[in-house]
N, C-alpha and C positions, 0 to 999 in steps of 0.2 A: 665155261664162261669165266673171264678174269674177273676179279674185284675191286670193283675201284677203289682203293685207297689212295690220299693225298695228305702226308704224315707234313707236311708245311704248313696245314691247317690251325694245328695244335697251338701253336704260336698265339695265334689268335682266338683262340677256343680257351686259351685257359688264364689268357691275358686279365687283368683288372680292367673293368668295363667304368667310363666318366660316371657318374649318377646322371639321371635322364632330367632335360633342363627345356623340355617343351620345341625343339628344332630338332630334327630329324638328321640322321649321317648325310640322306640325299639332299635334302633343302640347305645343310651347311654347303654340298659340293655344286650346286645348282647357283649359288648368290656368290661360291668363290670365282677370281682368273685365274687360279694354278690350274690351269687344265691337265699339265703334265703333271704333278703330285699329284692330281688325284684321278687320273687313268680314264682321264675325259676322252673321248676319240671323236665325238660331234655333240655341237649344239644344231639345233633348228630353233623356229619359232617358239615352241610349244614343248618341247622335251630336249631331254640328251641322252647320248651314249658313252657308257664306259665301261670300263675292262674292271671285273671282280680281283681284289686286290688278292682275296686267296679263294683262287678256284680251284674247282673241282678237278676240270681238264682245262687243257687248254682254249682258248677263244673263247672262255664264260664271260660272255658281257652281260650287262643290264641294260633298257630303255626306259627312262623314266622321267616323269612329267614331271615339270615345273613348280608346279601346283601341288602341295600336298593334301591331297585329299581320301577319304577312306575309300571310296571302291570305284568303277566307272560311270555310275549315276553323279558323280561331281565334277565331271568334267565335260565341259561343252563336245560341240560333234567336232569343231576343228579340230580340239586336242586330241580327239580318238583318232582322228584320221592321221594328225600326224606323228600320233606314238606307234601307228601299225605301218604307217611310209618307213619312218625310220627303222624300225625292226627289217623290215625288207630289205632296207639299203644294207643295212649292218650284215643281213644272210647274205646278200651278195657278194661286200666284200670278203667274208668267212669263207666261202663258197671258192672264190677267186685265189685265196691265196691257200688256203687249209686244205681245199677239195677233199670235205668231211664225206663217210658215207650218207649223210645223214643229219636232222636236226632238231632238237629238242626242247621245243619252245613254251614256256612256265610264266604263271598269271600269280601272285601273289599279292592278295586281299587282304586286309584285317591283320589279327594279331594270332592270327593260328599257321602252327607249321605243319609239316609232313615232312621227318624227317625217314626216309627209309634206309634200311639195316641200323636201326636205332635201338635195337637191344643188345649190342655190346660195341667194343671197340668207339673208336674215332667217332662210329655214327652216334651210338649213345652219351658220348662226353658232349656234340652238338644238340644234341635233343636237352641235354640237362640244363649245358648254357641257354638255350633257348627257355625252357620255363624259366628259370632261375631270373630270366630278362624281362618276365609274364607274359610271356608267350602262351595260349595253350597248345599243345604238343600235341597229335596225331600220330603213334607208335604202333608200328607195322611189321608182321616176321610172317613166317612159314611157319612157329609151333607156338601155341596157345602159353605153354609152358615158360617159354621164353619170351613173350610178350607180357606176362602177367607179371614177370621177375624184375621187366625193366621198370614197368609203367612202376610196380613198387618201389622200384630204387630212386626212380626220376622225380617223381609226382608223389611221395608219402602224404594219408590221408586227406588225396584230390581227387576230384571223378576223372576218371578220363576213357577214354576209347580205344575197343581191341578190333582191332583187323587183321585176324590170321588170313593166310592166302594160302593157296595149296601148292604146292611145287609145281611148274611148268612141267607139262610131258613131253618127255628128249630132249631137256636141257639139264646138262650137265652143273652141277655146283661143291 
């Protein structure tokens, strides 16, 4: 199995972050018309789509509603229907032009992350920025040992959560 690494991240990972002023990165990109600076690809009604300014791999877009609200109890049935329309359209076009094996579609709620391979490298400088942000962090490996090393380094004297996982059987790493 390759590793995903995406060393253009960094840029952005280690950048000075504005102080937080109550508007949101998406409600700033939501209220602008630079669609092109900010990697808008559709609006509908009720949401839009854009392209992650540093993804992971390539075709990492986002769907996201209009509305900033904390989870999908805040938002009416139209809006859910049309943040999952749009999500379809946007597989589609991905589907059309990428012809991925495959798709990997992520719900993020609230102020907690999961960043996996977040005990060293690139994932862990993400997982830091992220508390550092007050995020709480979700830190994940394959050895207890290395999960315990990070969460110390990331999170000194914070609770947080260990989820070792066992290594896949016949999968190479």
């Amino acid at each position: 199995m390759d590793s995903l690494h995406a060393p253009w991240r960094i840029e952005y990972i280690l950048a000075p972050k504005p102080p937080p002023n109550g508007v949101s990165l998406f409600t700033r990109i939501a209220q602008s018309s630079d669609d092109e600076a900010n990697h808008v690809l559709a609006r509908d009604r009720t949401c839009f789509a854009l392209l992650n300014t540093y993804p992971y791999t390539g075709g990492h877009l986002m769907v996201v509603p209009y509305r900033q609200v904390p989870d999908f109890n805040g938002l009416t049935d139209d809006e859910l229907r049309d943040l999952l329309l749009l999500t379809r359209r946007c597989q589609n076009a991905l589907a059309q032009v990428m012809k991925p094996d495959g798709f990997n579609v992520g719900i993020n709620l609230g102020k907690v992350a999961l960043v996996t391979g977040s005990t060293e490298g690139i994932g862990f400088a993400i997982a830091r920025g992220l508390h550092d942000a007050g995020a709480e962090v979700i830190i994940n490996g394959r050895t207890g040992q290395k999960v315990d090393a990070a969460v110390t380094r990331s999170a000194p004297g914070r609770a947080a959560m260990r989820s070792t996982l066992p290594a896949p059987t016949g999968v190479e790493h």
